[in-house]
FINU-803954 format. One record per residue (C-alpha): residue in three letters; x, y, z. Coordinates in steps of 0.5 Angstrom, whole numbers. Layout:
FINU-803954
type / px / py / pz
ALA / X / Y / Z
...
//
This chain:
FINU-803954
type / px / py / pz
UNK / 0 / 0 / 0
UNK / 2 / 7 / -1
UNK / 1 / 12 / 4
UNK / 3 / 19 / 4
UNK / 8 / 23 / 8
UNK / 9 / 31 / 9
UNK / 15 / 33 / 12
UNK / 16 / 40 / 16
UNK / 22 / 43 / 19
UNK / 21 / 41 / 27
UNK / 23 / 49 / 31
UNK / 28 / 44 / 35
UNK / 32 / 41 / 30
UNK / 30 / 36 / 25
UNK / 24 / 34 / 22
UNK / 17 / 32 / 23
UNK / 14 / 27 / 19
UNK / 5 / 27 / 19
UNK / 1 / 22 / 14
UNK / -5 / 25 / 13
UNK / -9 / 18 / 11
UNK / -9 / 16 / 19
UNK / -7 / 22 / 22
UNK / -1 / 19 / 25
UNK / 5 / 23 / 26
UNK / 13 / 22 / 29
UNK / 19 / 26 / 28
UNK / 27 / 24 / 26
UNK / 33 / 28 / 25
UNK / 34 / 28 / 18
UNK / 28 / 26 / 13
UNK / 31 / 19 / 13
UNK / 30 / 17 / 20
UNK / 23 / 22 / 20
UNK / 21 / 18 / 14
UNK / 23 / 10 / 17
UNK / 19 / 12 / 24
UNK / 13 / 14 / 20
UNK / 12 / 8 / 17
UNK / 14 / 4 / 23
UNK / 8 / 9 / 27
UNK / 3 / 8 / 21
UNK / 4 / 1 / 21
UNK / 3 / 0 / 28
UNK / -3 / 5 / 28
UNK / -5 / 0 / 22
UNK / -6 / -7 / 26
UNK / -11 / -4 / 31
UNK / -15 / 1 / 25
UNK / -15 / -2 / 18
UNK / -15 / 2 / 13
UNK / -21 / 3 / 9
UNK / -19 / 10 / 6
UNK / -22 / 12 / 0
UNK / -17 / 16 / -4
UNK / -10 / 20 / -3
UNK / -10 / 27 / 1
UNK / -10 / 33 / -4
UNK / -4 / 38 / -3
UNK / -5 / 44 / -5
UNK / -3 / 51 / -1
UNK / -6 / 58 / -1
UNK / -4 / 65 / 1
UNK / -5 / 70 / 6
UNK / -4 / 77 / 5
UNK / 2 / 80 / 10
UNK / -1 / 86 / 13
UNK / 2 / 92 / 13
//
């Protein structure tokens, strides 16, 4: 199965790693590492709650004016 990963700078260093199909989220080091421990959290989280998902994710991005 294919699953989604978006991975976003953590403040502290890093990275944080969320799948938005099961909502499972983790964290690693480098992008590597976040995205190993993702699948292991996505996996675990798999074995009590199937996935029955009826697509993928849409990732688009939108704007916010800056205020002056």
């Amino acid at each position: 199965m294919e699953f989604s990963a978006v991975l976003t700078p953590a403040p502290e260093g890093g990275y944080v790693a969320f799948n938005p199909e099961t909502g499972t989220t983790t964290q690693g080091e480098t992008v590597e590492e976040a995205l190993a421990n993702l699948r292991e959290a996505t996996e675990l989280y798999l074995e009590e709650f199937p996935f029955s998902g009826t697509g993928r994710p849409l990732l688009t991005s939108f704007e916010i004016p800056e205020r002056a």
